[in-house]
C-alpha positions in Angstrom: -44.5 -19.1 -46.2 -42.1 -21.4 -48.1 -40.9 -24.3 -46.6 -37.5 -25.4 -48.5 -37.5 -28.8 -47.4 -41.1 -29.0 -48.3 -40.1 -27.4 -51.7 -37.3 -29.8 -52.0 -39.3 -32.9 -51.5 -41.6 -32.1 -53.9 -38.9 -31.2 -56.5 -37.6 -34.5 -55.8 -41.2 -36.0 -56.3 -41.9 -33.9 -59.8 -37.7 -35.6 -60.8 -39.1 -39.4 -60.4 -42.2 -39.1 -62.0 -41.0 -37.0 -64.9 -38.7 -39.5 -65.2 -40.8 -42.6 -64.6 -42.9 -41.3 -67.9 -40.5 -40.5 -70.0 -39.7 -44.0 -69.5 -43.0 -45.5 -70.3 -43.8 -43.3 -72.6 -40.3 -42.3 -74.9 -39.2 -44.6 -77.8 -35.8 -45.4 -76.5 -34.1 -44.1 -79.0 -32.2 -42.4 -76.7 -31.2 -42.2 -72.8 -32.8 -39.3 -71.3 -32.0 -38.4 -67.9 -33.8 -35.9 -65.7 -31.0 -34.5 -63.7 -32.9 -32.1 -61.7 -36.1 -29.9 -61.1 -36.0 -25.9 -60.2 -39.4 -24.7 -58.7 -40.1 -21.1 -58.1 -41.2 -19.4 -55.1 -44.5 -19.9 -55.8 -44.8 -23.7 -56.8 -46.5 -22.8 -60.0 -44.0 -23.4 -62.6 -41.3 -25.9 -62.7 -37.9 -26.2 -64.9 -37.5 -29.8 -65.8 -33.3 -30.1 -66.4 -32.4 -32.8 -68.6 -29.6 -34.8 -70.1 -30.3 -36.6 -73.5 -27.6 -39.0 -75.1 -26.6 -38.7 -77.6 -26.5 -35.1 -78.2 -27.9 -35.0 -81.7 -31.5 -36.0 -80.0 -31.7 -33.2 -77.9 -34.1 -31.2 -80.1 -36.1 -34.2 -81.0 -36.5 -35.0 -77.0 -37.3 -31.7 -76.0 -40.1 -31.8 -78.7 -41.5 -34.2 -77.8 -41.7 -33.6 -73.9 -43.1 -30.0 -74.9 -45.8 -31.6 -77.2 -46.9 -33.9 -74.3 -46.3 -31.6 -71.9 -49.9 -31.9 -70.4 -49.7 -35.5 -70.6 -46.8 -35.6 -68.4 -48.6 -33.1 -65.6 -51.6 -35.2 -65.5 -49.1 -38.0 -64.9 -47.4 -35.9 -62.3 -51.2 -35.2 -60.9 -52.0 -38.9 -61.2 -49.1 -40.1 -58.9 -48.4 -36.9 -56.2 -50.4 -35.9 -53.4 -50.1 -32.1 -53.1 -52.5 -29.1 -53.7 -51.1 -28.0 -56.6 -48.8 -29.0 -59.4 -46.5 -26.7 -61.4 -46.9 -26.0 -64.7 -43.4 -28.1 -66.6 -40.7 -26.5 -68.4 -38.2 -28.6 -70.3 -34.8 -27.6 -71.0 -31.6 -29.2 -71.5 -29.3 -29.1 -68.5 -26.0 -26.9 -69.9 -24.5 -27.5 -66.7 -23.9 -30.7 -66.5 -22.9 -30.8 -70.4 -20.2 -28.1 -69.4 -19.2 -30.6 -66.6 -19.0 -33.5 -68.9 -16.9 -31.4 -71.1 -14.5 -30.7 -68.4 -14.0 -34.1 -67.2 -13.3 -34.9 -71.5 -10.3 -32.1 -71.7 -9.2 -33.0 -67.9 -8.2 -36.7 -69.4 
C-alpha cells in the first residue's frame, strides 16, 4: 500500500539531490531549476520537472541530464536511504513556462 506522505517525502528527497548535482556537476552556463518530481504508483520511475534559463539551453540541459542520467541515480543512491530508487526522467516543466508567460502578458 502506498503511503502519500511517504511518496511525498521521498519526491521531495529525489528534488534536492537532483538538484544538489546538477549543481556540482553542470557548467553554469545556465540556471537550472528542478521545480518538481512526479513518482508513479509504483516508485520505479520518476519525472524530474525542470526550469532552464535561458530558454535557448533547454535542449542542451536536457542532454546532458539524459547522458548522465545514471550518474545522477547513483548520486540519488549515494545520499537517500530507501529500498529503492526510481529510475529518472527529465523533462522541461511546460507549466510553469505557461505560468511565466501569463504573468508577462498580465503586466
Amino acid at each position: 500500500m502506498n503511503d502519500p506522505v511517504k511518496n511525498g517525502r521521498l519526491a521531495e528527497y529525489i528534488k534536492e539531490q537532483v538538484s544538489e548535482f546538477i549543481a556540482r556537476e553542470s557548467n553554469h552556463s545556465s540556471l537550472v531549476t528542478v521545480t518538481r518530481v512526479r513518482l508513479t504508483n509504483s516508485l520505479k520511475k520518476a519525472e524530474v520537472l525542470i526550469t532552464v534559463y535561458p530558454e535557448e539551453k533547454e535542449q542542451e540541459v536536457l542532454g546532458f541530464l539524459k547522458r548522465r542520467g545514471n550518474d545522477v541515480r547513483s548520486y540519488v543512491k549515494n545520499h537517500i536511504r530507501t529500498r529503492t530508487i526510481p529510475f529518472l526522467d527529465f523533462l522541461v516543466d511546460g507549466g510553469e513556462k505557461n505560468r511565466q508567460r501569463i504573468d508577462e502578458l498580465s503586466q
